[in-house]
N, C-alpha and C positions, 0 to 999 in steps of 0.2 A: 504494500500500500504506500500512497504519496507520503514521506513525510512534510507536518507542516514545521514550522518557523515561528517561537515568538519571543521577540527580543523584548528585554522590558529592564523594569528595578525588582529585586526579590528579597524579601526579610524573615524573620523569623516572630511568630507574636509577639514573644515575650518580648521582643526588645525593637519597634517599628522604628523608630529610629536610626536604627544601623540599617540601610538600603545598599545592595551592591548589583552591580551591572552583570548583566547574561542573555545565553540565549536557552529556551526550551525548545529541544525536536523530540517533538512527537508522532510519533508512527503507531496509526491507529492499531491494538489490540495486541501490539510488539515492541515499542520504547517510550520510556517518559526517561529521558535525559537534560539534565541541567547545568550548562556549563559555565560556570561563575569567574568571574574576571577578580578575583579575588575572595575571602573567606569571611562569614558569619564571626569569627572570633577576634573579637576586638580587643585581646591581650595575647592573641597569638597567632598577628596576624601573618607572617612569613617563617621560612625557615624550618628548621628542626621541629622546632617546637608546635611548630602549623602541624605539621606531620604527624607528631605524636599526639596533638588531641580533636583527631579528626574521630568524628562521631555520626552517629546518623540521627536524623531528623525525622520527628514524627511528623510536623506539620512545617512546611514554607508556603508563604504567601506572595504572592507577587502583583505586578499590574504591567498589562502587557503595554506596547509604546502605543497604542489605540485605544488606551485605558479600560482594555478588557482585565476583569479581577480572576486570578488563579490561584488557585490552591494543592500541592503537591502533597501526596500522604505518602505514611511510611517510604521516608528518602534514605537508602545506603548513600556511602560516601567514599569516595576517594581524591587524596588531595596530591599536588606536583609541586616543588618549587625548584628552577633550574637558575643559574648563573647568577646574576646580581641584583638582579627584577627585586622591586620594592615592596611585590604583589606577589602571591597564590594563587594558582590555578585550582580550582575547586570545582570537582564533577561530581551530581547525584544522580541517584538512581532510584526513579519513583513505582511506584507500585499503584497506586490509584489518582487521579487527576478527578478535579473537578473547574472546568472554564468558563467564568461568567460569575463568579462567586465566589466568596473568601466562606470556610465554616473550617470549626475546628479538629471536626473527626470523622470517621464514616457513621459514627453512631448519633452525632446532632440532628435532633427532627428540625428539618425547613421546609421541605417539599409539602408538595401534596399529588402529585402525579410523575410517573414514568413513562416514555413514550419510547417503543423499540422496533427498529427497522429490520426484522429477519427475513433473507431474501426467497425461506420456502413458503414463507407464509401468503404471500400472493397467490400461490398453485395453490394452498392448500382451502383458501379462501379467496377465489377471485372477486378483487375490486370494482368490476361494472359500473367503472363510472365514467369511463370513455367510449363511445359508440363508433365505430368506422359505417357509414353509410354508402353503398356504390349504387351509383345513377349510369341510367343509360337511355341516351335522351336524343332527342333529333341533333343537338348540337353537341355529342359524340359523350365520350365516357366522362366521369366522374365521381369524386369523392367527398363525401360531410363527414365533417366532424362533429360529433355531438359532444357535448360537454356539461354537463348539469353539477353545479355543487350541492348537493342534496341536504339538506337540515342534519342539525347534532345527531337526533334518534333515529335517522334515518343512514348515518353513517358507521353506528355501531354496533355491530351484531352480534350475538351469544353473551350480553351481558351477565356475567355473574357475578354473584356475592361468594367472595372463597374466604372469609373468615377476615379475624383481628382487623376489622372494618375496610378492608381494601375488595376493589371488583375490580374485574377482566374484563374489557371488551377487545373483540376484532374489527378494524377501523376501514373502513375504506376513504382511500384518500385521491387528490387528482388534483394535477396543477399544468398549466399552460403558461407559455413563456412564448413571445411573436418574436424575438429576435430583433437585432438589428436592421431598421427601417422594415420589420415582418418580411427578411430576406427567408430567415430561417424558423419559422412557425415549431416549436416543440409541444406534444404532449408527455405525462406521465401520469400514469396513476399505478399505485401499489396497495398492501393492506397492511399495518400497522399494530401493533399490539401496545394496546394503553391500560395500565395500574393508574388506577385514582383511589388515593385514601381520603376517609371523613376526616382524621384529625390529620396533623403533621408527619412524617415520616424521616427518617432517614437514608439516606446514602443505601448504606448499609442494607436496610429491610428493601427498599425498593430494587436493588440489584438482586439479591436474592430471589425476589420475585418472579421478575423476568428469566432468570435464569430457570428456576424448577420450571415455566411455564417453557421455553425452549426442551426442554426434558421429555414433557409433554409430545410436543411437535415434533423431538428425533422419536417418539414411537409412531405415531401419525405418519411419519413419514421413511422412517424404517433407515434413516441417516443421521450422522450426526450435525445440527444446527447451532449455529453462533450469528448473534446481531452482527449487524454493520455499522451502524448509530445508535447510542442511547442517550438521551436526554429525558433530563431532569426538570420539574417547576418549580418555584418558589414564589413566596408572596414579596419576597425581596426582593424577588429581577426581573422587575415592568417597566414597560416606559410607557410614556402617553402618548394618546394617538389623537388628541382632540375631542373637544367637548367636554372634558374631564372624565374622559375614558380612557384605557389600560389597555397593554398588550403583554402579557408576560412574554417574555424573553427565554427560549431553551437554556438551559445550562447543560453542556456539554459533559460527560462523565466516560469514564471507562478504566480498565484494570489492564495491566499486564500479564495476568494469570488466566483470563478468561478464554473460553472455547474460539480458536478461530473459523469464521466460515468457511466452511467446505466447499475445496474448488472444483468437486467434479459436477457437472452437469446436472442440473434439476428434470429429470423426469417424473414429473406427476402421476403415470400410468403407475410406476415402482413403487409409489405409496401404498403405505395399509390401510389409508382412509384417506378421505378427505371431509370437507367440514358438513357437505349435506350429508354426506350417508351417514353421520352418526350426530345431525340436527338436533334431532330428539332428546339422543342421549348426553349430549354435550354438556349442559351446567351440571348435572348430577357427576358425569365422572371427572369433570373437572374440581370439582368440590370436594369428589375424593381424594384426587392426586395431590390436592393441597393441604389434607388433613395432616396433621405432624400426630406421623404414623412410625416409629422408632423401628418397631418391627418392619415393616416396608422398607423403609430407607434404605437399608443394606443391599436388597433384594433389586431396586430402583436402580441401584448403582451400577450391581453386575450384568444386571439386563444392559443398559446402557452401554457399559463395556464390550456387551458379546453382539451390540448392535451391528459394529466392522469390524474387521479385520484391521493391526494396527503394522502394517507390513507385510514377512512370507506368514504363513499358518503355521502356527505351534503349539504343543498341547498347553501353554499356559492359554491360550482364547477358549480350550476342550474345559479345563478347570474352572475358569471361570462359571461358564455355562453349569456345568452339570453342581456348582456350589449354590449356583442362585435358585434351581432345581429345587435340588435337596432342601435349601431353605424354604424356600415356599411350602413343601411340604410337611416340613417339622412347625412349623410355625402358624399353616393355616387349617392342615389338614389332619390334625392329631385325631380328631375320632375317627375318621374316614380309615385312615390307617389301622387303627386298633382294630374296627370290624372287620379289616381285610386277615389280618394276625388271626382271627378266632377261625380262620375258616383254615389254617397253614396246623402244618401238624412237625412236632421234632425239629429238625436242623434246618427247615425252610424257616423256622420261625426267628430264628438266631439271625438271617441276611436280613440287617436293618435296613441297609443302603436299596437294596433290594424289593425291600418291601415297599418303602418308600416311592421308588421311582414305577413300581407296577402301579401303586395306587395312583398316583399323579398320572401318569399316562390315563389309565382308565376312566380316568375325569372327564374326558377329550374324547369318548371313542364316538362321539355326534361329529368330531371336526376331521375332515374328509383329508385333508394335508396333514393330519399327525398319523403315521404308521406305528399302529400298535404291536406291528412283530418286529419292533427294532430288536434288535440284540442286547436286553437291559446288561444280563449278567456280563457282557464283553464291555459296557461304557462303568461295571460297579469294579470290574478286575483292574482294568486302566486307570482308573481314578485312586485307586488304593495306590498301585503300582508309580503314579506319576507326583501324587498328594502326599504319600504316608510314606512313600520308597521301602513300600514291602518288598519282597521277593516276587518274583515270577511265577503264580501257580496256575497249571495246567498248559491247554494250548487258546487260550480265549484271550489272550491278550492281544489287538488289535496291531497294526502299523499304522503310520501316519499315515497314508490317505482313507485308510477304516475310518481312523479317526475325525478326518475333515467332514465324513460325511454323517458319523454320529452324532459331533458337533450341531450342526444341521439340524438334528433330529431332536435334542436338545433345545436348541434356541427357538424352533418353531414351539414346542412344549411353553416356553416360557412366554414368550411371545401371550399366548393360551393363557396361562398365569395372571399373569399384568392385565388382562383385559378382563378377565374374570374378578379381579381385585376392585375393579372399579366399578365391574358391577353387569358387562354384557351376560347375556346368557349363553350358552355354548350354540346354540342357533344362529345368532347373533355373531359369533364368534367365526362357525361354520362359513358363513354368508361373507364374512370380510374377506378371511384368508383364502379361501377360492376364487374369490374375484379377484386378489392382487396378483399385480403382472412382476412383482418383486424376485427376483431369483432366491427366495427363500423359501416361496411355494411354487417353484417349478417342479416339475417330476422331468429327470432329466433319463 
C-alpha cells in the first residue's frame, strides 16, 4: 500500500511544551514510523547518555503541518547519535495511530460510531445504488446513469442490536465525482459496515468490534477478510457547515497487528453464503456470534485458522482442524456423547477421541457434503501420533496426502459446527453447503 507523509511538531502529554520536529510514514495496516529530528529528553538530549535512556512511549501527540491532530500509541524506540551533530536522531515504532485526534489511550471512550470498509462485503451484500441503464434509440446506443442517495433507513440493512449497547448495520453507500470540466465522470458505490454505540466508546471496544464482525464474514465467505479503512466518530471532530450545523469529521485509526486484506480475487460464487440467503437468519446468528461465549472463542479461533491454508499443507492445519472438532464436541455435545457410550460395549468404550468424532459426524448425517464413512479411526491414530508423538500402532496411520484430504473432511464437519452454534438447523445447513461452489464442497 501507498505510504502517506506527515510532517509536523510531536510531544509527549506530560510535558507539551517540549515540541520536536519529524516526519510520520505510514503504510496502511504495515508501518507507523516516526522519525524525530531530535529527542523527547530534555536532560539527555545527545550523546551516550541519549542512548542509554531511550524508552518507549505509550502515548505521542503531534499536529500534522495542516494542523491535523495525531496520536501514536504504544511507540518502541530506537535512538542514533553520529559525529558532532548537536541533535538525536530518534525513531518510533507505533502500534496503533489514531489521525484527526489527540486521546490518551485505546481505552478513553470518545467515539460513538465505527465505520469499516471490507472489500468482500460489497459481494456479500450488494450496494444497489448505482443503476447502468442501456438505451437503444433511433439516435443509436446509449447509457444512464442512475444515481439515487436513498434516506439513513433506507441505506442500512440487517440492523442489529448485539449487546453492551452497540448495533451493526450493513450500509450501502455511492458517491459521484464529474471530474475535471466533467472530462472524466466517476461512479462508486460499495457496502460498509457501521458500529454505532448509545453511550461513548473507545478505540479499543470499537476495533474489536469490527474485527469479530470480519470473523463473521471470513465464515460467510469461506476466506480470510481485513478492512481497508476504518474510521472512527467523535463529538470532538466537527466542523461547521453552516446554519449552525455540524459535520463530524472521520478520525482515521488503525493497528499494525491487524488482518491484512487478502489479495486473491473475490469470487462470490466461492462463498458459503451471502447476505439474502441467510436474510432471515441474520440478526439472530449475529447476536450469537457476538455473545462472549469463553467456550466458543477457542473453537472461533481454530475454525478461523483451518479457514486457509497458510503456505504448503502440513499436519499442523490436520491438528488444528480435528482440535477444534474434538472441542466442539466435549464442550457442546457431552450428552449426545454419553448416549452414544451406552450403546458401545468393553474396549470401544475406552476410544474417547473416537467416540467423540462418531458422535459429531452423526450430527450431520442430513448434510449431503459430510461423508460419514470417513476413516475416523485413521484421523484419531494421526492425531495421537502427530499431537501426543505416541508410537506408530498398527497400519492406519495415514501419509500426507490421506491426510490433506481428511483434513477436508474435518473442516467441512466444523464448518457444520459453527453454523449449528448459531443456530441453523442441519437442513439449513444441508441447503448452504450444497449450493456452495467453494472447493470445500466439491466432490473431486
Amino acid at each position: 500500500m501507498e505510504t502517506r507523509e506527515y510532517k509536523g511538531l510531536w510531544w509527549l502529554p506530560e510535558n507539551p511544551e517540549h515540541k520536536v520536529a519529524g516526519i510520520l510514514y505510514y503504510t496502511p495496516g504495515e508501518e507507523l514510523r516516526l522519525e524525530l529530528i531530535g529527542s523527547f529528553d530534555v536532560q539527555h538530549p545527545v550523546g551516550i547518555a541519549a542512548i542509554m535512556n531511550v524508552k518507549r512511549e505509550d502515548v505521542i501527540w503531534g499536529q500534522a503541518s495542516d494542523g491535523t491532530f495525531i496520536t501514536l500509541l504504544d511507540n518502541g524506540c530506537k535512538i542514533s547519535h553520529r559525529g558532532s551533530a548537536e541533535f538525536s536522531t530518534v525513531v518510533y515504532s507505533a502500534r496503533e495511530v489514531a489521525i484527526g485526534l489527540h486521546i490518551d489511550s485505546v481505552d478513553e471512550k470518545r467515539f460513538f460510531m465505527g465505520i469499516a470498509r471490507i472489500p468482500e462485503l460489497s459481494y456479500f451484500l450488494y450496494p444497489a445504488a448505482v443503476e447502468q441503464i442501456w438505451t437503444d434509440t433511433e439516435k443509436g446506443h446509449g447509457i444512464y446513469i442512475k444515481y439515487e442517495d436513498p434516506k439513513q433507513e433506507e441505506r442500512e440493512v440487517g440492523k442489529t442490536d448485539v449487546g453492551n449497547g452497540l448495533s451493526i448495520s450493513l450500509c450501502r453507500n455511492a458517491s459521484f465525482s464529474s471530474g475535471e470540466f466533467s472530462f472524466k465522470p466517476t461512479f462508486e458505490q460499495y457496502t460498509s459496515l457501521q458500529i454505532s454505540s448509545i453511550e461513548p466508546v473507545s478505540f479499543k471496544q470499537l476495533y474489536e468490534a469490527i474485527v469479530r464482525y470480519e470473523r463473521f464474514l471470513s465464515l460467510a465467505t469461506l476466506r480470510e477478510v481485513g478492512y481497508t479503512e476504518l474510521h472512527l466518530y467523535s463529538e470532538d471532530y466537527k466542523v461547521r457547515i453552516g446554519d449552525g450545523n455540524y459535520r463530524h469529521k472521520p478520525v482515521i485509526v488503525d493497528t499494525t497487528f491487524h488482518q491484512k486484506p487478502s489479495d486473491k480475487k473475490i469470487d462470490r460464487y466461492k462463498f458459503l453464503f451471502a447476505y439474502e440467503q441467510i436474510s432471515e437468519r441474520y440478526s439472530e446468528a449475529l447476536k450469537k456470534w457476538y455473545t462472549e461465549d469463553e467456550q466458543f472463542n477457542a473453537i472461533q479461533g481454530h475454525f478461523l485458522d483451518s479457514i486457509d491454508y497458510h503456505g504448503p499443507f502440513s499436519y499442523i492445519n490436520f491438528l488444528v482442524a480435528i482440535q477444534a472438532v474434538e472441542g466442539y464436541g466435549r464442550r457442546y455435545l457431552g450428552e449426545e456423547i454419553k448416549e452414544y457410550r451406552k450403546t458401545l460395549t468393553g474396549e470401544q468404550k475406552k476410544k474417547e477421541l473416537l467416540n467423540i468424532l462418531t458422535t459429531v459426524f452423526s450430527q450431520y448425517q442430513g448434510v449431503r457434503k459430510v461423508k460419514q464413512d470417513t476413516n475416523l479411526e485413521a484421523i484419531v491414530e494421526a492425531r495421537n501420533y502427530h499431537s501426543h508423538l505416541l508410537p506408530r500402532i498398527g497400519q492406519t496411520l495415514v501419509n500426507m496426502e490421506d491426510m490433506y484430504y481428511l483434513t477436508d473432511e474435518l473442516r467441512k464437519v466444523l464448518v457444520c459446527c459453527v453454523l449449528s452454534y448459531l443456530g441453523f438447523t442441519v437442513a439449513e445447513i444441508d441447503g448452504l453447503t450444497y449450493s456452495s461452489n467453494n472447493e470445500l464442497f466439491q466432490d473431486w
